[in-house]
C-alpha distance (Angstrom), angle and dihedral (degrees) to the residues before:
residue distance angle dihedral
X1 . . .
X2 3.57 . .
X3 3.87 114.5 .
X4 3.68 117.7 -124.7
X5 3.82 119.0 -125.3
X6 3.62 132.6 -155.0
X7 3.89 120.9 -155.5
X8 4.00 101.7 -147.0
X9 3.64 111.1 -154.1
X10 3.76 125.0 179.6
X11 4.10 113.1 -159.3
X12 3.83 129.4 -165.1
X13 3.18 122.0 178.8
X14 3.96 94.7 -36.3
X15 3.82 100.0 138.8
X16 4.26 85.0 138.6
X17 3.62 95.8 46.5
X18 4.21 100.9 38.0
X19 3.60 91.7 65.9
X20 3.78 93.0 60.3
X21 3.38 105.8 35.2
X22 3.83 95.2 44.7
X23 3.68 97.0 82.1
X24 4.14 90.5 45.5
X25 3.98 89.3 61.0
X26 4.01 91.6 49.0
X27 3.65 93.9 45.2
X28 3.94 90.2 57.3
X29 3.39 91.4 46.9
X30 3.79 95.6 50.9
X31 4.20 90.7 43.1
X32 3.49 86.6 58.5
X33 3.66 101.9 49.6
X34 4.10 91.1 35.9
X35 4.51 76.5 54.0
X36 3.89 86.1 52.3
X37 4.29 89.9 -119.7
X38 3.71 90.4 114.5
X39 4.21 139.7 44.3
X40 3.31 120.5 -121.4
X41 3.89 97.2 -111.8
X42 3.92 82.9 72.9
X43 4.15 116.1 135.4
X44 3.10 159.4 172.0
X45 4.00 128.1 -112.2
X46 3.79 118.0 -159.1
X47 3.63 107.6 -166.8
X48 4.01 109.4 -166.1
X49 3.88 103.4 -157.9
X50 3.85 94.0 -152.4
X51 4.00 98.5 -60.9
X52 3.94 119.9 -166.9
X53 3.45 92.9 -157.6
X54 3.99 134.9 57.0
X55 3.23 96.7 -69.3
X56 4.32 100.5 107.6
X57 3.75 85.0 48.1
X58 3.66 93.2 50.5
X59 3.95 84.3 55.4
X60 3.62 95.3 47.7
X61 3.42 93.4 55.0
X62 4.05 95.2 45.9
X63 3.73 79.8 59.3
X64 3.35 98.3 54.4
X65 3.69 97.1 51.7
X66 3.51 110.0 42.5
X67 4.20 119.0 23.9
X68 3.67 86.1 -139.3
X69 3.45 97.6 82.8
X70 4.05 129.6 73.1
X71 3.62 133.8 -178.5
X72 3.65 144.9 175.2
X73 3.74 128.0 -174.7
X74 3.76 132.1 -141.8
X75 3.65 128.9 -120.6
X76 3.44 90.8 -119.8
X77 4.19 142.1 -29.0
X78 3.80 107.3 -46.0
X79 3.79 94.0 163.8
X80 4.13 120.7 -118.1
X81 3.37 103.5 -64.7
X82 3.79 92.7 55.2
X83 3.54 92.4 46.5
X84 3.40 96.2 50.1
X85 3.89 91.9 50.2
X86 4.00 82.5 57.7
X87 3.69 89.3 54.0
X88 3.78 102.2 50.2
X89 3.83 92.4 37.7
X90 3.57 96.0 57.1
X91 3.93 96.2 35.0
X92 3.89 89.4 49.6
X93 4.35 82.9 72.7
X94 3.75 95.3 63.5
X95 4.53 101.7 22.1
X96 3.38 134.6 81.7
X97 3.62 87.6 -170.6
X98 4.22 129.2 22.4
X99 3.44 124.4 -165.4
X100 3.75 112.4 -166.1
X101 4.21 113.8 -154.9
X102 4.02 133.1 165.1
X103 3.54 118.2 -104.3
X104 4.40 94.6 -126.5
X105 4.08 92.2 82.4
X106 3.70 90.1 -123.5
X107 3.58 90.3 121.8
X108 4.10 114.6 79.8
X109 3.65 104.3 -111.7
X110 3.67 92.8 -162.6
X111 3.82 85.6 70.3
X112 3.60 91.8 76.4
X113 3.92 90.7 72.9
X114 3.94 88.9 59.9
X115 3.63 88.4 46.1
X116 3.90 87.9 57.2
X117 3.40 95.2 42.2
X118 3.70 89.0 55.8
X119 4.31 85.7 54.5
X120 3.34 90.2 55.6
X121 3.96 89.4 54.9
X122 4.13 103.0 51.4
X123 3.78 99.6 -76.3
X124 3.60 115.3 139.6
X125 3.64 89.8 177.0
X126 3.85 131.9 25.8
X127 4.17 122.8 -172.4
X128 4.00 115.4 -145.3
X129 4.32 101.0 -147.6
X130 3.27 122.6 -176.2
X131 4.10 110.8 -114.0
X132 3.84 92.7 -137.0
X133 4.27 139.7 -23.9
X134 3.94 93.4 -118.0
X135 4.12 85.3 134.4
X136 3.21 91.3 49.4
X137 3.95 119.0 94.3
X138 3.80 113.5 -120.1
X139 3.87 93.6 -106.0
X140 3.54 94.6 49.2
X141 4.35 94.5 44.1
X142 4.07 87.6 49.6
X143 3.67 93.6 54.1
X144 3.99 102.6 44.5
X145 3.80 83.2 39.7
X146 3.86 86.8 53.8
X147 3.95 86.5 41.8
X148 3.83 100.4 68.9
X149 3.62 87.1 33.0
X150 3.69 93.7 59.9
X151 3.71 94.9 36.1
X152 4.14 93.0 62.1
X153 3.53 91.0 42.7
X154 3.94 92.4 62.3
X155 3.99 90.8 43.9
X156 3.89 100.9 -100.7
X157 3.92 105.0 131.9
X158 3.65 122.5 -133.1
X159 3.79 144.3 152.2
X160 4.08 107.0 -106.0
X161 3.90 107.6 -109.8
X162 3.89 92.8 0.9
X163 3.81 111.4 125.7
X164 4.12 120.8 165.7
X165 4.06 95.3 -47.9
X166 3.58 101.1 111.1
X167 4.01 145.8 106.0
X168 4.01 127.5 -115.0
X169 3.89 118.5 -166.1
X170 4.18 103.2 -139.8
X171 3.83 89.9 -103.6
X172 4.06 91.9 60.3
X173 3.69 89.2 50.8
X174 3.81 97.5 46.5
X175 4.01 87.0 50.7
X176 4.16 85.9 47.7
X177 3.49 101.3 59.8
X178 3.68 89.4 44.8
X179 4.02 67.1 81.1
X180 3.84 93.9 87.4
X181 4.44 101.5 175.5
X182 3.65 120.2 127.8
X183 4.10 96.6 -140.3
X184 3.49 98.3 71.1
X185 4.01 134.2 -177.0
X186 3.75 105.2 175.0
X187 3.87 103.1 -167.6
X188 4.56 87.3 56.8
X189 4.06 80.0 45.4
X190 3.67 110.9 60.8
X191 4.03 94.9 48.4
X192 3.75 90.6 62.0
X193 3.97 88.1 56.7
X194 3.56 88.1 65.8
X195 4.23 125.5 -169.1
X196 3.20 124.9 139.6
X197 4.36 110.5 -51.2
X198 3.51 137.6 166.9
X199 3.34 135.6 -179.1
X200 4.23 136.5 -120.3
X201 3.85 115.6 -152.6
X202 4.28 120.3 -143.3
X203 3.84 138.2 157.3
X204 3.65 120.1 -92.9
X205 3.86 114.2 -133.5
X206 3.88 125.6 -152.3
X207 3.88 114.8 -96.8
X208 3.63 115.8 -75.8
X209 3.62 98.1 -142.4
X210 3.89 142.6 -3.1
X211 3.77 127.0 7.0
X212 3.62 142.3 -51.8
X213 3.91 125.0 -93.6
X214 3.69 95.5 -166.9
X215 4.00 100.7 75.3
X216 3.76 118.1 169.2
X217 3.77 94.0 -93.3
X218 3.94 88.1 57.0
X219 3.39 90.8 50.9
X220 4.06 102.3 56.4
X221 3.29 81.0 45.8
X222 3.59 107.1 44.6
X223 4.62 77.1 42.7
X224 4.20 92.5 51.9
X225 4.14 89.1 45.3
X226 3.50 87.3 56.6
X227 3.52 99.8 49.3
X228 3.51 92.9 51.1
X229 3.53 97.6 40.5
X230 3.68 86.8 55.5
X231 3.88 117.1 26.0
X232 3.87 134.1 42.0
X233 3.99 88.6 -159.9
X234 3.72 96.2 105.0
X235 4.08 86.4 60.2
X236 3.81 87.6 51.0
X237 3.78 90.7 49.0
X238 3.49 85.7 51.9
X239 3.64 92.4 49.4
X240 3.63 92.0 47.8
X241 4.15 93.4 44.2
X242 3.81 86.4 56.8
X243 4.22 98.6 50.5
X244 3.78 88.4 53.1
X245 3.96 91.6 41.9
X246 3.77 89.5 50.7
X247 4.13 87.4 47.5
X248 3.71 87.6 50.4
X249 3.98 86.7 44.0
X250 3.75 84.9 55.0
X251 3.22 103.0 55.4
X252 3.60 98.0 43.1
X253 3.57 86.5 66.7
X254 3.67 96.3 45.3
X255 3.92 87.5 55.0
X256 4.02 88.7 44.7
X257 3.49 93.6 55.6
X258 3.74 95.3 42.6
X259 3.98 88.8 49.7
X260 4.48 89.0 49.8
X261 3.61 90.2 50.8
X262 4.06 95.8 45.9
X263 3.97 89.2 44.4
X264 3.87 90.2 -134.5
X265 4.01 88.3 118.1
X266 4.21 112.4 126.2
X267 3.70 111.1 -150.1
X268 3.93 113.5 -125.1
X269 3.75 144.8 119.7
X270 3.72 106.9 -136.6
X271 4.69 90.3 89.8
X272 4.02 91.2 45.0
X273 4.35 92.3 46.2
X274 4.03 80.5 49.4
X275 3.67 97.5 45.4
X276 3.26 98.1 43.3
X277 3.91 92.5 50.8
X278 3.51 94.5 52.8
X279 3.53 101.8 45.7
X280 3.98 87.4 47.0
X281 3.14 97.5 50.1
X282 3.66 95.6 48.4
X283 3.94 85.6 53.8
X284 3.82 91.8 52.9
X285 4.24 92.9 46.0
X286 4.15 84.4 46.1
X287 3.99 88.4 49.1
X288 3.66 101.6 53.8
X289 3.62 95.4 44.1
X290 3.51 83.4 54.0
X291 3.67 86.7 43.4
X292 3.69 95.7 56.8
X293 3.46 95.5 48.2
X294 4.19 97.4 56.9
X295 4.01 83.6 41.0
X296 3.56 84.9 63.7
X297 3.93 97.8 43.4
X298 3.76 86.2 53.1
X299 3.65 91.2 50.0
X300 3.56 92.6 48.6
X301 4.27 96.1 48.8
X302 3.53 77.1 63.7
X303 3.70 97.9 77.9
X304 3.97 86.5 -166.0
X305 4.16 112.8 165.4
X306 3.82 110.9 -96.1
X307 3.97 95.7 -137.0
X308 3.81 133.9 4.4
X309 3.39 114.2 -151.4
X310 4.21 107.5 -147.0
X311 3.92 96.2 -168.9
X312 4.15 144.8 -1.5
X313 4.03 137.5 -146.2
X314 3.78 85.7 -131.3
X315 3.52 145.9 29.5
């Protein structure tokens, strides 16, 4: 029996690249069905995360023409992560297997018939990563480069230049949102479900139309919610920081007390300004860290929904 796929595709405020790269997700879908990889119940799923321009109605009217296209819409802007986690959630009802893509066409389409290939051999889970960054500029490679570096050093587990392009059979996904946290970073998620995954390697083009929603601003943030969402190491640097501050601290009294005792001490301001700075400044980095950390437990005793979805193509 031919497993049923669903092509998951979050949309922001894309009403200039949706029209183009509508017709490049259906013809995948029906090249892999014509090939025999695919059923025929295969779709697939717009998710409009709470566009303000044309983009919903460009969905709706996808739908309406050709019955291989799906959508829902959000109740309002919950960012990609969120809208994404709509996506899979709903497509995991109907799918055997979801593959979740952006809607820019940066991401090699053609991929997805490795992806399915690698299914059909045991894999539960299979990681689209970009070959190289060659259309990147060199500001932008450093910084992802830098991004997944940083990431593994403070614990959070992630496949190097592996963003959201990847396939989840329908038992990986019912064993992810077993995963039930607010703070979400997908891409650290899905490793820690485990079975068996693998991973298919393809060029990255430049974005076929409009603009990018991932500036850098998004990015360090989108990189410092997954640490924290992920990894307690920052508190243990912390915790480690502050024993070899308070050794420090130690001995600068030691050697204080020495120098009172010896009379050698010059009166003057310019050590205690620096001292003080440093050690309050250390205290301030230490308490938002900290900070961030019991924002996110109170965020999380919350237990509010992580999307809403306000209407659907289909029933």
């Amino acid at each position: 029996m031919k497993p049923i796929l669903y092509i998951v595709v979050p949309c922001y405020n894309e009403e200039k690249v949706l029209p183009i790269t509508n017709s490049i997700f259906a013809t995948k879908i029906n090249d892999l069905y014509i090939d025999g990889k695919i059923s025929e119940k295969s779709r697939v799923l717009f998710v409009n995360d709470g566009s303000s321009d044309a983009t919903w109605e460009i969905i709706s009217n996808l739908s309406k023409e050709n019955d291989t296209f799906e959508g829902i819409s959000l109740s309002r802007n919950r960012g990609h992560q969120n809208a994404l986690i709509a996506g899979l959630d709903e497509a995991r009802k109907y799918a055997d297997i979801t593959v979740s893509i952006d809607c820019d066409g940066q991401d090699d389409i053609n991929a997805i018939d490795q992806m399915v290939e690698e299914y059909l051999k045991g894999s539960d889970i299979v990681y689209g990563v970009r070959k190289d960054r060659k259309s990147d500029t060199r500001f932008k490679r450093t910084t992802a480069q830098g991004f997944y570096k940083f990431l593994n050093l403070m614990g959070a587990e992630v496949v190097y230049n592996h963003a959201d392009y990847r396939l989840m059979s329908k038992r990986a996904l019912d064993e992810f949102f077993k995963f039930e946290e607010v703070n979400i970073y997908i891409r650290g998620m899905v490793p820690l479900v485990g079975f068996k995954s693998s991973v298919v390697y393809y060029d990255r083009s430049p974005r076929i139309a409009g603009k990018s929603h991932y500036p850098l601003r998004k990015m360090l943030s989108l990189a410092f919610n997954g640490i924290t969402s992920l990894s307690v190491k920052p508190i243990r640097i912390i915790t480690t920081v502050g024993v070899l501050v308070s050794l420090i601290s130690f001995l600068l009294i030691v050697w204080s007390v020495i120098i009172h005792f010896t009379g050698s001490g010059v009166a003057g301001w310019a050590s205690i300004v620096s001292a003080v700075s440093f050690f309050g400044g250390i205290q301030l980095i230490s308490l938002g860290v900290i900070g961030e950390y019991i924002g996110k437990i109170y965020i999380e005793v919350k237990k509010r929904p992580r999307y809403i979805i306000e209407t659907k193509t289909y029933e």
